[in-house]
N, C-alpha and C positions, 0 to 999 in steps of 0.2 A: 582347506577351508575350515573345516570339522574342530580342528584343533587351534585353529586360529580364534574360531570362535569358543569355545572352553576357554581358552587361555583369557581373551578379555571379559569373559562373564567373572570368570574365579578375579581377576584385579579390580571390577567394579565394585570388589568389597569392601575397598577404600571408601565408597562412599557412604559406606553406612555410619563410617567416623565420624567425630566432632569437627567441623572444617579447620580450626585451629591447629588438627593435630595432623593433617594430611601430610605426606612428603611432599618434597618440593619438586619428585621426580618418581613416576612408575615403570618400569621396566617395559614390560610387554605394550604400552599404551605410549602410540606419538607425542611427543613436548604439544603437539597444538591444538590436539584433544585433550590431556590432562590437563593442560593450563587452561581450556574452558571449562572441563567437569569441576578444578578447583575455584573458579569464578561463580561456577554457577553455583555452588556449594554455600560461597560464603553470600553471595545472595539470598539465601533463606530458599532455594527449588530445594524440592524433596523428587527423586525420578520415578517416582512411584504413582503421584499426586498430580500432573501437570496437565494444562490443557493449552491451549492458545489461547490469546486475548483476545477481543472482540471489540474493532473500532469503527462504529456505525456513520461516521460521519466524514471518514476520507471519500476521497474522488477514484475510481478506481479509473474513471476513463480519461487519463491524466496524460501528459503529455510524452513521461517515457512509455506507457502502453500503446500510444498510438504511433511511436517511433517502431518498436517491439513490432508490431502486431504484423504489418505484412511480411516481415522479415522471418517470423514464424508458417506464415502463408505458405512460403518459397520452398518450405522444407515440410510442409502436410506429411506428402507422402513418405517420409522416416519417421514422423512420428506415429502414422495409418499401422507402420508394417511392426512397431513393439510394443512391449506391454508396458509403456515407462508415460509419466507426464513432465511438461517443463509448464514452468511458472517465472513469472517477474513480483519482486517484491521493491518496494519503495527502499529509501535511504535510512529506514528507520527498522528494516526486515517485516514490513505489514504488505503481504498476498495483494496484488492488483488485479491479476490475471494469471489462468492456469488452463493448458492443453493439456487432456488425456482421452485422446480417440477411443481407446479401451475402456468401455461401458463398465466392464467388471471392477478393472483398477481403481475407475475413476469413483467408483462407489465405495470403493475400499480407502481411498482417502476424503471424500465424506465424511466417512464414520469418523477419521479423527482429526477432524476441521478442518482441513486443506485445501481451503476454498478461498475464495476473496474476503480480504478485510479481516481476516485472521492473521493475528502477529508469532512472527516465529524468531523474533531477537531471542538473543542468549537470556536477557532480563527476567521472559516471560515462558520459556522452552528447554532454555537449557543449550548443548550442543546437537547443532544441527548443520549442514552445509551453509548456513547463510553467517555465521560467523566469517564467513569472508569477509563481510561490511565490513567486521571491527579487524579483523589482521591485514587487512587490502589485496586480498592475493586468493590465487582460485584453491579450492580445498574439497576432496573427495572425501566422505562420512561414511563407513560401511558399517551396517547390523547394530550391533553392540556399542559402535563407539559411539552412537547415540546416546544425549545425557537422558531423554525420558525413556522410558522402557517401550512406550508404544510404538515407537519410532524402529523397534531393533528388528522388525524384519522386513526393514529399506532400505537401498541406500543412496543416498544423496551425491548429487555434481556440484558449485556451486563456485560462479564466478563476478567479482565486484565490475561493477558496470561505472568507468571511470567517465567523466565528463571529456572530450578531449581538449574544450578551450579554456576551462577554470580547473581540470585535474582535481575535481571534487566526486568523489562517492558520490554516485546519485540511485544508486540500487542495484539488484544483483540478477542473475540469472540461475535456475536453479532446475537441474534434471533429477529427477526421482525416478526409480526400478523397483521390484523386488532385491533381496539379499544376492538371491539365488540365480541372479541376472547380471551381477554387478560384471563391468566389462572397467579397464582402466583408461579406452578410448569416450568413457563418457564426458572423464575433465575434458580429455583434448577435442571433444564433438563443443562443449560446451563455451571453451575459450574460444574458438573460432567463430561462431557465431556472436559472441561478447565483442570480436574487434571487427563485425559486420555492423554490429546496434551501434560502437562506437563511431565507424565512420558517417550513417545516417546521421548522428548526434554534431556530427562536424559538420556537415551539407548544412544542416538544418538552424546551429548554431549564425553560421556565415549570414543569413535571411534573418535571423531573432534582432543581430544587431543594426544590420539596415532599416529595420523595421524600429528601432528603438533612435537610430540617427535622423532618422527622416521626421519623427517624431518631435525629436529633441527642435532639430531647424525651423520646422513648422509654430512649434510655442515661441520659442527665441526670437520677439519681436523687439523687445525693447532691453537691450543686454545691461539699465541698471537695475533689474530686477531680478533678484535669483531664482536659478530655474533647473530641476534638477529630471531628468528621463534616466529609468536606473529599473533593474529586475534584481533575481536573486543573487546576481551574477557580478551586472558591468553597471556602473555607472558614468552618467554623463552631467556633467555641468555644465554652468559659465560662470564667468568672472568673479559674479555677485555671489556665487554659493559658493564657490572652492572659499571664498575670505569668512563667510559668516561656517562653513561646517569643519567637523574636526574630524581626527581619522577613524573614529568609530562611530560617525552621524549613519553611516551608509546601513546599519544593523536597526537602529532606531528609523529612519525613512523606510528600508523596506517594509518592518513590522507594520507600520502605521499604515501606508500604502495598501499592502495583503489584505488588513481590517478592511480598510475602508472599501475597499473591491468588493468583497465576500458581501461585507452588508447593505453593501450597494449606497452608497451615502456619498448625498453631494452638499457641495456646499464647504468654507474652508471650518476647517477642525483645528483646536490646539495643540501644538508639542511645544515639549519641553529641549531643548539639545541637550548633548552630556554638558555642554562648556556653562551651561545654565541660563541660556538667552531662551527667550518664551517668543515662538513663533506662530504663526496661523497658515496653514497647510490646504491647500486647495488641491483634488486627486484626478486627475483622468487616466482613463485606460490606456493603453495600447496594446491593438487587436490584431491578429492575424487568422483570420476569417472567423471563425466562432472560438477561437483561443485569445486568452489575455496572454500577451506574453511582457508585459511591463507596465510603469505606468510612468508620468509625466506626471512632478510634484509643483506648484507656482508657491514660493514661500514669501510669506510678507513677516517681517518683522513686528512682534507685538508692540503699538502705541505705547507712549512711556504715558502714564498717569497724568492728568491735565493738576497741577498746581489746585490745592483749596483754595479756596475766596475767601475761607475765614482766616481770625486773626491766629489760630493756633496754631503750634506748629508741623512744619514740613514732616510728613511718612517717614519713618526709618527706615534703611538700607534693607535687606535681609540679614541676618543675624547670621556671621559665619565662627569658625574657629579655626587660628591660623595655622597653614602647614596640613591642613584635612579639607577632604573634601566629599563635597553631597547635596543631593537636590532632592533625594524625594523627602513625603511627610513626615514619617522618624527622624529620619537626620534632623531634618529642620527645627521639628519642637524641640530635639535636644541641644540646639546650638541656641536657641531662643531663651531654651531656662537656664543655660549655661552663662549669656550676656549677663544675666539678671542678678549674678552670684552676687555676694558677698565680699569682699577678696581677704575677711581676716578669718572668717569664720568656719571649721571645720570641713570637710566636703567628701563625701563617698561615693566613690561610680563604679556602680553596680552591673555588670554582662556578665556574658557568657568569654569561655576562654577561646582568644582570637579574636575576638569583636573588637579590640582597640581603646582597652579602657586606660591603659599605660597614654596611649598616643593621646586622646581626651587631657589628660593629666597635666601631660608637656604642655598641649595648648592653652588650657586651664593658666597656667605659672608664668606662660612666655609676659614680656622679655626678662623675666625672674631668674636668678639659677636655680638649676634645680638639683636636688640631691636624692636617690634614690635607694630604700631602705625594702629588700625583697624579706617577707614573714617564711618563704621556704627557705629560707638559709638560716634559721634561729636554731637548728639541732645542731649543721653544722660549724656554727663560728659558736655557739652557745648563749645565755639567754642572757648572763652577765653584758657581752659585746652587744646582743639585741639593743637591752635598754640604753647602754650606753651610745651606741648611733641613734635612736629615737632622742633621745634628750639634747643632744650637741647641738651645735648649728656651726659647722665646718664653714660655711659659707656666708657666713654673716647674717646680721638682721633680716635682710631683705631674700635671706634662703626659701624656697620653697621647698618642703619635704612632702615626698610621697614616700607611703606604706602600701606596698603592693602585697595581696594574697593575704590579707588581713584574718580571710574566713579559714584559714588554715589553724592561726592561733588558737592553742588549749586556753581552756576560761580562767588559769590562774596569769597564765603571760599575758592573756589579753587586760585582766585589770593591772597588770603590772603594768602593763603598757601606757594606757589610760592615764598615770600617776607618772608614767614618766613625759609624757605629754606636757601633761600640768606644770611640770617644770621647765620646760622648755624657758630661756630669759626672754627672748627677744619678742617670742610669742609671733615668728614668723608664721605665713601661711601656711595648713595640713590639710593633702588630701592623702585619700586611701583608694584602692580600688578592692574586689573585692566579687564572688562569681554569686553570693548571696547576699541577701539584702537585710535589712533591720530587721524586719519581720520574723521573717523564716530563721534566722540564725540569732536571736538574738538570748534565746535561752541557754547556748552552750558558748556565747562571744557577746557579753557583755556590751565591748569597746564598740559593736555596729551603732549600738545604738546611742551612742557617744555623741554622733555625727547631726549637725544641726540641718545639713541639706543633702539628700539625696538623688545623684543624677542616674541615670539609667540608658547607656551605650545599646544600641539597639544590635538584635542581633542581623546578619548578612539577609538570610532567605527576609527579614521584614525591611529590607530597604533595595530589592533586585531591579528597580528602577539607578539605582548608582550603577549598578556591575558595568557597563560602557566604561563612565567616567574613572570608576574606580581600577579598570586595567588599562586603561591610558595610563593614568598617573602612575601606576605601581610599574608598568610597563618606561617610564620615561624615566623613571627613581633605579632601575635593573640597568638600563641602559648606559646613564652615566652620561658620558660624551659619546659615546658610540651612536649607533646605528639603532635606532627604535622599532621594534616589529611593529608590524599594522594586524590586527586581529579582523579576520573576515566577519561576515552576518551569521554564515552558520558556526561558526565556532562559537562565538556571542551567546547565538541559539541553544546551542547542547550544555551550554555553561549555567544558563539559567533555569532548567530543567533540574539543577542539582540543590538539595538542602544544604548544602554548606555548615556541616555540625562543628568545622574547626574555622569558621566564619571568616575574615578578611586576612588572617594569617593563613588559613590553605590556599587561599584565593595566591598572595605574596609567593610563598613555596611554589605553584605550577606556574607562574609567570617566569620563575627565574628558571625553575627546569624547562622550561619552554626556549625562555633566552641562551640556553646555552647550548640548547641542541637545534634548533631550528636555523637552518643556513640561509635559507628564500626569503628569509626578510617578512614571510609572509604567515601567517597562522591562521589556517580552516580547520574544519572540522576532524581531516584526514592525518593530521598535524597532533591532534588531542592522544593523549596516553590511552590505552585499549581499556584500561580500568574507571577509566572517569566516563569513557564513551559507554560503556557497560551500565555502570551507575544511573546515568545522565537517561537510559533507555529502557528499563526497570518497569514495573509495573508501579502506578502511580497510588499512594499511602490514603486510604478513608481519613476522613478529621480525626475521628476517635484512633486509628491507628499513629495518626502523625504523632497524637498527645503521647499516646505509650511508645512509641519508639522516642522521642523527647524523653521521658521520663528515664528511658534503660540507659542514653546517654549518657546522663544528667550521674544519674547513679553509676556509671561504671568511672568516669571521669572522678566521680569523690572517692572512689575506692582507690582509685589509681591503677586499671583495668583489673583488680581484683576482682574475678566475679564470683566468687564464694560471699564476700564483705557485698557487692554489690547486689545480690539475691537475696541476704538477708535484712539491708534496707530497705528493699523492695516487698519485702512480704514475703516471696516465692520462692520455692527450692529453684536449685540452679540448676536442673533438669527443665525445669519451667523456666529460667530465662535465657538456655539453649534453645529452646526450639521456639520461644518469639523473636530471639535475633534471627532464627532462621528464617520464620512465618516475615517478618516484615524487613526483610533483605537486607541487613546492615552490616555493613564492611568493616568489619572490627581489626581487620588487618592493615587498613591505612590510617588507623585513628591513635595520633601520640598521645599518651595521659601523661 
């Protein structure tokens, strides 16, 4: 043991590295503890520095605890006769509940927070036995291989506590010892009681959904009304609903539902569906004794607008753009000032990269053709073939030309550009897109401010009211003729927890690596890649942090992840912008420039 521990202290010294530069493989340290110490690394932990999070406002007396809890009862006397405690944590790795009969121990993990409502995800700790959530499988932590240091004279059991009727993660179970205790019967103490809570979970399941049918029968009076009884889990309709909901309503109804429980609010409420039809939502519970375990939604369709009585005329449509889609208040104003264009006069849209300013462009032009002229390719075809694709019109009068990456152009090709513009004959329609706007770029790119109208393509995180809508569509656009996955509520859920810095195009990339490897037709949370689960479960950015992690993006993306070039636009030595990508956890390892 002696040597086993020297051995992992001397390799912990990878961590003192730049996480960029770690191996992709430690010798002496398991693949499933290196690959969280390297997770945790590039999340910005320091294992020096770490504490548990602190979330004052879950439930601890929840309903896996009260499954849990006699079942811990049963076995008192094992845990009476060692110095060890076990704990259940939520699906999120946050402390519900924790046994340690041992007065001493149980003080000793006090001291460093291992109490209820204390979060022990990789996010916020690093490695620790509860990294089971994110690899699904039971995993023993001894001493050292713990990523915080306070952690290194424990060791950890810890096994994921699988649902057994939806096979979703729903939280773990977790044995803790000293080092100098560690036994290898703790996994197999620990998994055996895992598929005792699992079968309660099954008994107990059987009863949630009678309780949710009987429900259901009891509203379903008049079946041309849709009517939906549904938990985190199962839904139930009739008629009326299966035709007005689409396959990701059941993420938007449970949301709304939870709300409206929590705050206790009656009376019917507004939603929106992803398909864009505006409903009115009425919530009761269903109870099983002093537990909700569902609710019953009555949904009426929003009244269409009663006709003016004056003579002027009829309300416009909503203002859409075709081949895109979106419903919440960004998308909209942009599709609003977008109707309102021009169609001779210059046009610049301005996002961030991935937002969709090309796809803007298309719809902009349609049913126009369109000819597409990229400003990153002027080095390589050279600046001669630049201007002369800008100038032409390949496609007739009626061409529409887009100049994509416009902000890339040096200030002598940009007025070159500009002149070659002018000449254009036919004086077809020019847009541009572009990651900076007149403003800001116009001192070193002339040609931005050229542009008589500027739109503005919102970025992902300000329109997370689409994300439903918009993994249907990207989802049915991956499919083709085939088979379309259905995306659960909790997968939906840990999707919207993330910043999305490479916006509706990373969004695009994990639908299709989802579509290709997903066989069940079906995508939960259990389903998501361990690195977006990791992300998605992180400690959450202050306002003034979200701006400076913005800003480090922003800058390494113009550097083209140069971070020497991007430290010196920034102000800061690149020592200093090593350790705020650490400080505020940003994954530099999945971000293409």
């Amino acid at each position: 043991m002696d040597d086993w521990v020297r051995s992992l202290h001397q390799a912990r010294e990878v961590l003192a590295e730049n996480p960029d530069r770690m191996p992709v493989k430690l010798g002496p340290v398991r693949p499933i503890v290196y690959e969280s110490w390297r997770r945790s690394r590039l999340q910005g932990l320091d294992p020096e520095r770490l504490r548990p999070a602190y979330y004052e406002d879950i439930e601890t007396d929840s309903y896996l605890t009260r499954v849990v809890t006699p079942l811990v009862e049963k076995r008192r006397a094992v845990l009476d006769q060692s110095s060890c405690a076990l704990s259940v944590t939520d699906h999120e790795g946050r402390l519900l509940r924790r046994w340690a009969p041992d007065a001493s121990f149980a003080s000793r993990l006090d001291s460093l927070d291992v109490v209820p409502r204390f979060s022990f995800a990789e996010g916020h700790v690093g490695t620790t036995s509860v990294i089971s959530l994110l690899k699904g499988a039971p995993v023993l932590v001894r001493g050292p291989e713990h990523f915080p240091q306070m952690f290194h004279s424990l060791s950890c059991a810890g096994a994921p506590i699988v649902h057994p009727v939806t096979r979703r993660t729903i939280g773990s179970l977790d044995l803790t010892c000293r080092l100098s205790d560690t036994s290898p019967v703790m996994l197999a103490w620990v998994m055996e009681m895992v598929a005792e809570i699992q079968d309660a979970l099954r008994e107990s399941a059987s009863r949630r959904e009678r309780l949710l049918l009987d429900a259901y029968l009891t509203h379903n009076r008049d079946a041309r009304h849709p009517l939906v009884t549904l938990d985190h889990n199962t839904i139930i309709t009739n008629a009326a609903a299966a035709r007005l909901l689409g396959a990701v309503d059941q993420a938007l109804l449970w949301e709304h539902a939870s709300r409206a429980m929590s705050e206790h609010r009656s009376g019917p409420a507004a939603l929106t569906l992803a398909n864009g039809r505006s409903v009115t939502i009425e919530t009761r519970p269903v109870s099983n004794g002093p537990d909700t375990v569902g609710a019953v939604l009555q949904i009426k369709e929003a009244p269409a607008r009663p006709a003016s009585k004056s003579r002027g005329p009829a309300s416009a449509p909503a203002a859409r753009l075709p081949g895109l889609v979106g419903r919440s208040p960004h998308w909209m104003a942009l599709c609003e000032q977008a109707t309102r264009l021009p169609t001779r006069e210059r046009i610049l849209i301005v996002g961030e990269a991935g937002s969709g300013r090309r796809a803007v462009a298309a719809a902009l032009a349609a049913p126009s053709p369109v000819r597409i002229v990229d400003a990153a390719d002027v080095w390589s075809r050279g600046i001669d073939q630049w201007l002369q694709d800008v100038e032409s019109e390949v496609g007739g009068p009626d061409e529409t030309l887009v100049l994509a990456h416009i902000n890339l152009l040096e200030p002598r090709v940009a007025q070159a550009t500009d002149r070659a513009l002018g000449r254009r004959a036919g004086g077809g329609r020019v847009l541009a897109t572009s990651e900076a706007g007149p403003v800001t770029a116009a001192p070193s790119n002339s040609l931005l401010g050229t542009f008589s109208h500027v739109l503005h393509v919102p970025a992902l995180r300000d329109r997370m009211d689409d994300l439903p809508l918009l993994i249907t569509t990207l989802a049915e656009r991956v499919a083709g003729q085939g088979p379309v996955l259905r995306w659960m509520p909790d997968a939906i859920q840990v999707l919207s927890r993330l910043e999305w810095s490479g916006n509706v195009a990373s969004l695009e990339a994990l639908v299709r690596q989802l579509h290709s490897r997903c066989r069940s037709g079906y995508v939960g949370a259990a389903e998501l890649p361990a690195d977006v689960v990791a992300l998605a479960s992180r400690r959450p950015l202050a306002r003034l942090e979200q701006a400076e992690a913005h800003a480090i993006m922003q800058a390494l993306r113009a550097a083209k992840g140069n971070k020497h070039r991007a430290a010196e636009s920034l102000g800061i030595a690149r020592s200093t912008l090593y350790r705020k990508v650490r400080a505020l956890g940003l994954d530099l390892s999945t971000t293409a420039y």
